[in-house]
N, C-alpha and C positions, 0 to 999 in steps of 0.2 A: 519497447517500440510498438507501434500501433499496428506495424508489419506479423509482428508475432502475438499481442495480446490486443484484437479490436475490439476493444471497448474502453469508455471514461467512468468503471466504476470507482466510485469514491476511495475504496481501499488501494486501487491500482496508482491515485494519483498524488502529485506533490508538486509545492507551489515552486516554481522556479522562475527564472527570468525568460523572455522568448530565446535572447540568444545562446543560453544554455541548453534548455529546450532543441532547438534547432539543431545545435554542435552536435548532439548525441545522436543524429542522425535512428540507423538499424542499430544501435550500440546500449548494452545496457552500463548502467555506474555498477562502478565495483561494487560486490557486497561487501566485500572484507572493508574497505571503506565508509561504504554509507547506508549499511542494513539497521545498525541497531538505531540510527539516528531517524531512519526513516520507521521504523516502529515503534517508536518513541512518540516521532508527531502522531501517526495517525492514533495510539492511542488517547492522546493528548485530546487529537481533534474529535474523534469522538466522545470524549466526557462532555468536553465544553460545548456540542453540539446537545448532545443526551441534554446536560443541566442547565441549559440557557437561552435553546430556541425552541421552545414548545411546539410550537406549531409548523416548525419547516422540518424537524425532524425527521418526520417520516420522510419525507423527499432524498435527506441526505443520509439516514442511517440507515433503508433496508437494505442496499446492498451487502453492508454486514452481516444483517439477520441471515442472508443465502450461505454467504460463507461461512456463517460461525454455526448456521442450523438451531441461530435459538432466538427467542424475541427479545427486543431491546433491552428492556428490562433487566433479564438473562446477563447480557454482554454488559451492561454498564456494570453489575455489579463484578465482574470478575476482576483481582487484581491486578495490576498492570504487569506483572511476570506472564500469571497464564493468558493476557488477552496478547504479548506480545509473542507466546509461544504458540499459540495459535495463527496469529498473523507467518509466524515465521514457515511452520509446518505448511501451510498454501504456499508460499510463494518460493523457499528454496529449490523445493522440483522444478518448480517452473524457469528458476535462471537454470538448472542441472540441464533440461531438455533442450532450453534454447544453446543453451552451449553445446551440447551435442548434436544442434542444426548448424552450426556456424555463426551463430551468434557471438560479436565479441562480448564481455558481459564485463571488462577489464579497464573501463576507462573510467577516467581521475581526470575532474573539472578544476579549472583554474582558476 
Protein backbone atom coordinates (compact mmCIF):
# COMPACT_ATOMS: atom_id res chain seq x y z
CA UNK A 1 0.00 0.00 0.00
CA UNK A 2 1.35 3.34 -0.72
CA UNK A 3 0.50 4.07 3.02
CA UNK A 4 3.52 1.84 3.85
CA UNK A 5 5.81 1.76 0.71
CA UNK A 6 5.59 5.68 -1.12
CA UNK A 7 6.88 5.04 -4.02
CA UNK A 8 5.93 3.56 -7.88
CA UNK A 9 9.23 1.94 -8.33
CA UNK A 10 8.92 -0.60 -11.06
CA UNK A 11 9.95 -3.66 -8.94
CA UNK A 12 7.12 -2.55 -6.27
CA UNK A 13 4.47 -2.67 -9.08
CA UNK A 14 2.01 -4.91 -10.90
CA UNK A 15 -0.59 -4.50 -13.37
CA UNK A 16 -3.94 -4.94 -12.05
CA UNK A 17 -7.45 -3.71 -12.67
CA UNK A 18 -8.45 -0.28 -10.89
CA UNK A 19 -11.12 -2.10 -8.89
CA UNK A 20 -8.66 -4.55 -7.59
CA UNK A 21 -6.24 -1.94 -6.98
CA UNK A 22 -8.72 0.08 -4.91
CA UNK A 23 -10.29 -3.25 -2.97
CA UNK A 24 -6.92 -3.63 -1.35
CA UNK A 25 -7.19 -0.76 0.24
CA UNK A 26 -3.91 -0.48 3.43
CA UNK A 27 -4.01 -4.32 2.68
CA UNK A 28 -1.27 -6.23 1.34
CA UNK A 29 -2.11 -9.82 -1.12
CA UNK A 30 -1.19 -12.74 0.34
CA UNK A 31 2.31 -13.84 -0.28
CA UNK A 32 1.59 -17.50 0.30
CA UNK A 33 -0.78 -16.77 -2.54
CA UNK A 34 0.54 -14.45 -4.99
CA UNK A 35 4.67 -13.99 -4.29
CA UNK A 36 6.14 -16.50 -6.59
CA UNK A 37 3.59 -15.44 -9.36
CA UNK A 38 4.44 -11.83 -8.72
CA UNK A 39 8.25 -12.73 -9.20
CA UNK A 40 7.90 -14.48 -11.99
CA UNK A 41 6.30 -11.29 -13.77
CA UNK A 42 8.61 -9.03 -12.81
CA UNK A 43 11.31 -11.19 -13.94
CA UNK A 44 9.56 -11.71 -16.95
CA UNK A 45 9.15 -7.99 -17.33
CA UNK A 46 12.38 -7.12 -16.95
CA UNK A 47 14.14 -9.44 -19.75
CA UNK A 48 11.51 -8.33 -22.23
CA UNK A 49 12.17 -4.73 -21.27
CA UNK A 50 16.21 -5.40 -21.07
CA UNK A 51 15.80 -7.39 -24.84
CA UNK A 52 13.35 -5.30 -26.65
CA UNK A 53 13.15 -1.66 -25.63
CA UNK A 54 16.45 -0.25 -26.25
CA UNK A 55 15.94 3.01 -25.65
CA UNK A 56 13.32 3.39 -22.78
CA UNK A 57 15.16 1.03 -20.69
CA UNK A 58 17.00 3.05 -18.82
CA UNK A 59 13.71 4.74 -17.61
CA UNK A 60 12.19 1.42 -16.54
CA UNK A 61 15.14 -0.70 -15.38
CA UNK A 62 17.23 1.50 -12.90
CA UNK A 63 15.14 1.06 -10.30
CA UNK A 64 16.50 -2.35 -10.42
CA UNK A 65 20.04 -1.46 -10.80
CA UNK A 66 19.36 0.24 -6.78
CA UNK A 67 18.02 -2.78 -5.63
CA UNK A 68 20.06 -5.33 -7.05
CA UNK A 69 23.41 -2.88 -6.76
CA UNK A 70 24.60 -4.07 -10.10
CA UNK A 71 24.13 -2.65 -13.69
CA UNK A 72 21.65 -3.90 -16.20
CA UNK A 73 23.69 -5.91 -17.96
CA UNK A 74 24.67 -7.71 -14.43
CA UNK A 75 20.81 -8.32 -13.69
CA UNK A 76 19.64 -9.45 -17.06
CA UNK A 77 22.14 -11.99 -17.20
CA UNK A 78 21.26 -13.68 -13.85
CA UNK A 79 19.13 -16.73 -14.02
CA UNK A 80 15.69 -16.57 -13.21
CA UNK A 81 16.15 -18.61 -9.68
CA UNK A 82 18.74 -15.96 -8.48
CA UNK A 83 17.03 -12.87 -9.94
CA UNK A 84 13.79 -14.26 -8.29
CA UNK A 85 15.76 -14.94 -5.01
CA UNK A 86 16.98 -11.63 -4.96
CA UNK A 87 13.59 -10.03 -5.51
CA UNK A 88 12.31 -12.27 -2.93
CA UNK A 89 15.28 -11.44 -0.16
CA UNK A 90 13.93 -7.33 -0.50
CA UNK A 91 10.64 -7.61 -0.17
CA UNK A 92 9.85 -10.60 2.37
CA UNK A 93 11.03 -8.23 5.34
CA UNK A 94 9.26 -5.82 4.17
CA UNK A 95 5.65 -7.78 4.20
CA UNK A 96 7.42 -9.30 7.85
CA UNK A 97 7.65 -5.40 9.12
CA UNK A 98 4.32 -4.27 7.73
CA UNK A 99 2.90 -7.04 9.54
CA UNK A 100 4.34 -6.33 12.51
CA UNK A 101 2.75 -2.48 12.16
CA UNK A 102 -0.61 -3.84 11.57
CA UNK A 103 -0.64 -4.36 8.36
CA UNK A 104 -3.05 -6.95 7.08
CA UNK A 105 -0.92 -8.64 4.44
CA UNK A 106 -3.59 -11.81 4.22
CA UNK A 107 -5.95 -10.91 1.56
CA UNK A 108 -7.12 -13.08 -1.44
CA UNK A 109 -8.82 -11.31 -4.51
CA UNK A 110 -11.68 -12.54 -6.32
Amino acid sequence: PWSYIAHDNIWNLLPTTRSVNSSKGDNFPSSNKYFNSFIDMQYDAYQTIYTSNPKEKIKYLEDYTIIFNSDMKGISELSKSKFCSRIENLIKPMYQIAENMGFNSNVIYK
